[in-house]
C-alpha positions as CSV (number, residue, x, y, z in Angstrom):
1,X,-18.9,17.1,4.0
2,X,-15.9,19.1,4.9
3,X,-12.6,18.4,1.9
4,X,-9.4,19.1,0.6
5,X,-8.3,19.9,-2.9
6,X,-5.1,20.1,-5.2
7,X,-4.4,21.1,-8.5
8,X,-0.9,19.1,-9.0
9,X,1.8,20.3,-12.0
10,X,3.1,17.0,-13.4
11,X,6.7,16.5,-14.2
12,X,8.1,13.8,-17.1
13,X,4.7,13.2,-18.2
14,X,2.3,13.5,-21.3
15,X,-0.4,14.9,-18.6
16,X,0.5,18.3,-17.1
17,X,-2.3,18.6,-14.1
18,X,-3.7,16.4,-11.8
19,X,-6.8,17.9,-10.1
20,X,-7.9,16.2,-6.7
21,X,-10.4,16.6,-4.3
22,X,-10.6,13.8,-0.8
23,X,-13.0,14.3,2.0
24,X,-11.6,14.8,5.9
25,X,-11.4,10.7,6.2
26,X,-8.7,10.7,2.5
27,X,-11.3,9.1,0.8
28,X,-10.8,10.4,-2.7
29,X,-13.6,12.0,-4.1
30,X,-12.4,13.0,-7.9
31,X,-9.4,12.9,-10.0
32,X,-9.3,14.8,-13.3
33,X,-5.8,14.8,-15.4
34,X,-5.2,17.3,-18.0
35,X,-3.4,15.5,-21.1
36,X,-2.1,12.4,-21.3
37,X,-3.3,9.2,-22.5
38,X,-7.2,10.4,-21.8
39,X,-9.0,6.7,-22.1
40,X,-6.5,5.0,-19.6
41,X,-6.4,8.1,-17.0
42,X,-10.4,8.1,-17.3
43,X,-9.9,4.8,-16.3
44,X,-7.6,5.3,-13.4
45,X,-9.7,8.3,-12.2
46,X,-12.3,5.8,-11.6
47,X,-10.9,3.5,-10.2
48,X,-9.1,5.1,-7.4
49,X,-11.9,7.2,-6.4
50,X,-13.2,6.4,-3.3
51,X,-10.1,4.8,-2.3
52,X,-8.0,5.8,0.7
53,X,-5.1,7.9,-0.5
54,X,-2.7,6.0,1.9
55,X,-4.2,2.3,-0.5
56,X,-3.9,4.0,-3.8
57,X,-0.2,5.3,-2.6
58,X,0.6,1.7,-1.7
59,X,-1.0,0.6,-5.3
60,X,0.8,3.1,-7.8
61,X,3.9,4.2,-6.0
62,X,6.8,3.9,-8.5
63,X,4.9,2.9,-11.9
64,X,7.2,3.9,-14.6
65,X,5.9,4.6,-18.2
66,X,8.4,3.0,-20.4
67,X,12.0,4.7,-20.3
68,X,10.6,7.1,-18.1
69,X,11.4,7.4,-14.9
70,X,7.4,8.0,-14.0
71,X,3.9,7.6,-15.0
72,X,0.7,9.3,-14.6
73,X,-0.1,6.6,-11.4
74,X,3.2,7.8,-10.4
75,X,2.6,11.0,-10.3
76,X,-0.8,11.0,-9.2
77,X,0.9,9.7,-5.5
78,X,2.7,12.8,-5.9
79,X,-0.2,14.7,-5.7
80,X,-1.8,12.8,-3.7
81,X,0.5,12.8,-1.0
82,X,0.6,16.9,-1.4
83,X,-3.5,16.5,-0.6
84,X,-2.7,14.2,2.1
85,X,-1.6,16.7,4.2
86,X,-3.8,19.8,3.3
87,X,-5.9,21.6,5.9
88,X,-9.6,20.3,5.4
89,X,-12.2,22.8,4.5
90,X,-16.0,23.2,5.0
């Protein structure tokens, strides 16, 4: 299975990385945040993988985290969209 792979910075969150992999089709394959609330991004790791990235965009686009003006979710379409258009590799 040929993929694609980021390893996203965060900005104006509690987690500073977001580490993605999606195959050639953007069908995520894993999501691993470093920091952050760990039991809810587990959570959201698992449920967005093997979602389309374009679906999970749609989904989590704009979630703010209190005063904040983004979230984990949020930022995880950041990085997602970064994937989105990365070359595929074997």
């Amino acid at each position: 299975m040929k993929t694609k792979h980021v390893q996203y910075e965060t900005r104006g969150t509690c987690s500073k990385m977001i580490d993605v992999t999606a195959d050639e089709n953007n069908i995520i394959q894993q999501v691993f945040f470093l920091g952050g609330c760990n039991g809810n991004l587990q959570g959201v790791s698992q449920l967005v993988r093997g979602q389309h990235i374009d679906d999970v965009i749609r989904k989590l686009d704009g979630i703010r985290c209190g005063t904040k003006g983004t979230s984990c979710p949020d930022q995880l379409c950041r990085a997602l969209e970064e994937l989105r258009n990365k070359e595929v590799k074997e």
